[in-house]
C-alpha positions as a printed NumPy array, in Angstrom:
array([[-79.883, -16.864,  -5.92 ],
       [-79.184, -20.453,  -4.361],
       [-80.873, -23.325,  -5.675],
       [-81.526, -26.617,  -3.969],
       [-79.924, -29.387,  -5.241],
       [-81.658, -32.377,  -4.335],
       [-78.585, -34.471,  -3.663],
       [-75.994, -35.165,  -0.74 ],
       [-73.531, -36.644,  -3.439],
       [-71.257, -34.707,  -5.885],
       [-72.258, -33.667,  -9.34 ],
       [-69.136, -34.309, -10.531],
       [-67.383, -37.403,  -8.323],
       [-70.474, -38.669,  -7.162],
       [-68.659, -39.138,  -3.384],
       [-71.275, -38.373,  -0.495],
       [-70.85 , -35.059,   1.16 ],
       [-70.823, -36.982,   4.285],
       [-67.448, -38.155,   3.073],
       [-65.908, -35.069,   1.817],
       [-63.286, -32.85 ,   4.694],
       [-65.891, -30.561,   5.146],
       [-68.807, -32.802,   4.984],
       [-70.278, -30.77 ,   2.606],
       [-71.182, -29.757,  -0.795],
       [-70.163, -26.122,  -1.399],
       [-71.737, -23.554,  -3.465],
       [-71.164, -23.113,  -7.009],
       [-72.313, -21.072,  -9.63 ],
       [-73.777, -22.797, -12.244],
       [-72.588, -20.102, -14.863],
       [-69.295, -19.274, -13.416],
       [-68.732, -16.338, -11.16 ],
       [-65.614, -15.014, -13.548],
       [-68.457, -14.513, -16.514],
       [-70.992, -13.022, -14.525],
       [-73.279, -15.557, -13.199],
       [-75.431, -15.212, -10.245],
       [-77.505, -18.506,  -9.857],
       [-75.915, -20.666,  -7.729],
       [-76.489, -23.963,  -5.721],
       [-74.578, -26.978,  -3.406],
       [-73.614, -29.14 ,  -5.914],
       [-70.002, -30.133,  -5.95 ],
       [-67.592, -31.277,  -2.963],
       [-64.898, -29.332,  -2.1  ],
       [-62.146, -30.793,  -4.419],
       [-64.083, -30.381,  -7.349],
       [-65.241, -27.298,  -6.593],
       [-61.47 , -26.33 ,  -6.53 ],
       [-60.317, -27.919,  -9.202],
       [-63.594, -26.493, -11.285],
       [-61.827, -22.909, -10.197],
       [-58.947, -23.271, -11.119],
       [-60.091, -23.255, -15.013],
       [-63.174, -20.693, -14.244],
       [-60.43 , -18.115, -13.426],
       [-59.06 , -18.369, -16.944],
       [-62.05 , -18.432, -18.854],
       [-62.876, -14.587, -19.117],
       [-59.452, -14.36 , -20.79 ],
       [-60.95 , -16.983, -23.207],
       [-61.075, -15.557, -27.205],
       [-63.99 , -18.133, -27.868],
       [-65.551, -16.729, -24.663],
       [-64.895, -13.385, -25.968],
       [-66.528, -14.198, -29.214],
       [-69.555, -16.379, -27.908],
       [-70.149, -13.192, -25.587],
       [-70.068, -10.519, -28.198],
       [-72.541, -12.768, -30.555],
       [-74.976, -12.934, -27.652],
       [-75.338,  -9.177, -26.581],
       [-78.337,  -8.728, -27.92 ],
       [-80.186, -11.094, -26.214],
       [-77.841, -11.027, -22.479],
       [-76.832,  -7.4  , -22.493],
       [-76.215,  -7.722, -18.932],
       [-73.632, -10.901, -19.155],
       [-72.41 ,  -8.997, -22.29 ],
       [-71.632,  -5.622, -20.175],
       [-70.625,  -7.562, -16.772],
       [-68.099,  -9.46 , -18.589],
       [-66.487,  -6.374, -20.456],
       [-65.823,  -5.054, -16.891],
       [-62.207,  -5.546, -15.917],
       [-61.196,  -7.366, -18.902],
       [-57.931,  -6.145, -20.719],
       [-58.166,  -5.635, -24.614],
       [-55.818,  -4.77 , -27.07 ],
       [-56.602,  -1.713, -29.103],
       [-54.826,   0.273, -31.769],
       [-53.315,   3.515, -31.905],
       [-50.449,   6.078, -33.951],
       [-48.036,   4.1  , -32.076],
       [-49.303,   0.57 , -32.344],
       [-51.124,  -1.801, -30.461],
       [-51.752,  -0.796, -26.468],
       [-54.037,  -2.498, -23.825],
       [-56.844,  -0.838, -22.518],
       [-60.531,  -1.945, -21.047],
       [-64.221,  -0.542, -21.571],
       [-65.937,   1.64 , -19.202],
       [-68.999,   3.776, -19.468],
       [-68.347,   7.321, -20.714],
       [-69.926,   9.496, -17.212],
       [-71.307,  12.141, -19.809],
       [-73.481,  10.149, -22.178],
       [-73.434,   6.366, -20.797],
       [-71.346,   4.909, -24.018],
       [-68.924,   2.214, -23.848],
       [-65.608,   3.666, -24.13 ],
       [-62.198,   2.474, -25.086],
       [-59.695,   3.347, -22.28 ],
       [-56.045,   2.891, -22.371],
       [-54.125,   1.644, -19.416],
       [-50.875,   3.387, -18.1  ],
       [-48.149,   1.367, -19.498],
       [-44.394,   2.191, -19.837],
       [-42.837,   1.974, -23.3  ],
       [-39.742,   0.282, -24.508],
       [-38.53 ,   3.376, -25.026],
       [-39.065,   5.067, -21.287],
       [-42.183,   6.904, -22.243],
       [-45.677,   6.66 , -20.722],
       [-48.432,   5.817, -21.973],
       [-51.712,   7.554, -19.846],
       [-54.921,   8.02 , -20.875],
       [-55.644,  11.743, -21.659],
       [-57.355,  12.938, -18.351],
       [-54.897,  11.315, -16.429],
       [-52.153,  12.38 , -19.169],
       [-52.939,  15.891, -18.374],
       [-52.985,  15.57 , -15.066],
       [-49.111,  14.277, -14.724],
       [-48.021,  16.944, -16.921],
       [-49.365,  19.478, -14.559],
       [-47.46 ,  17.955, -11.872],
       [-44.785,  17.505, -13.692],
       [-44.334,  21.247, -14.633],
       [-45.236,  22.252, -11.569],
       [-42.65 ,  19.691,  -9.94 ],
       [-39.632,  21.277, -11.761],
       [-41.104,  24.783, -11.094],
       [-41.773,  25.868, -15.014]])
């Protein structure tokens, strides 16, 4: 959703869009795209706009993001599960720490800890179980046992 800002200068320079390489303000979302946010409107020139993106990117990775998002759940559950999407966590295991992300569970609709394929120091892999199973089939099946 785009919302009209009144404006031809820059929220953030204050330059005239009329001024700017384009010659206009581009869209922005007023809570950043990276976090889930869906309200946008024509507020900042290009440069800032950039330079604004550059630091958006990062801010999913953000602990005090992490933190602010978990707190709020309850009132933003859909900010709360948009922003779990594609985010990489550390969870722990028999072996130690291992990265994984959250996903709904397809049988009962549960968040669900999910490890990611990752090789280990020592050659093994780490897979989670469905796709664990699968490799070993192919494996066995590979060297014909």
């Amino acid at each position: 959703m785009n919302v009209h800002w009144p404006d031809c200068r820059c929220i953030l320079c204050a330059r005239e869009a009329r001024l700017t390489e384009l010659g206009y303000l581009t869209e922005e979302h007023v809570i950043p795209e990276a976090i889930g946010g869906v309200l946008t409107s024509n507020f900042l020139c290009k440069d800032c706009n950039n330079l604004l993106g550059t630091h958006e990117s990062k801010l999913k990775e953000d602990p005090a993001w992490r933190l602010a998002i978990e707190q709020l759940k309850g009132q933003i559950p859909w900010l709360y599960e948009r922003t779990l999407k594609r985010q990489v966590f550390i969870g722990h295991s028999e072996r130690g720490p291992t990265e994984g992300y959250y996903r709904r569970n397809e049988s009962d609709g549960d968040l669900e800890f999910r490890v990611m394929a990752a090789r280990q120091p020592d050659g093994s892999l780490v897979l989670p179980n469905d796709e664990a199973r699968e490799s070993l089939v192919e494996d066995v099946a590979r060297r014909g046992a």
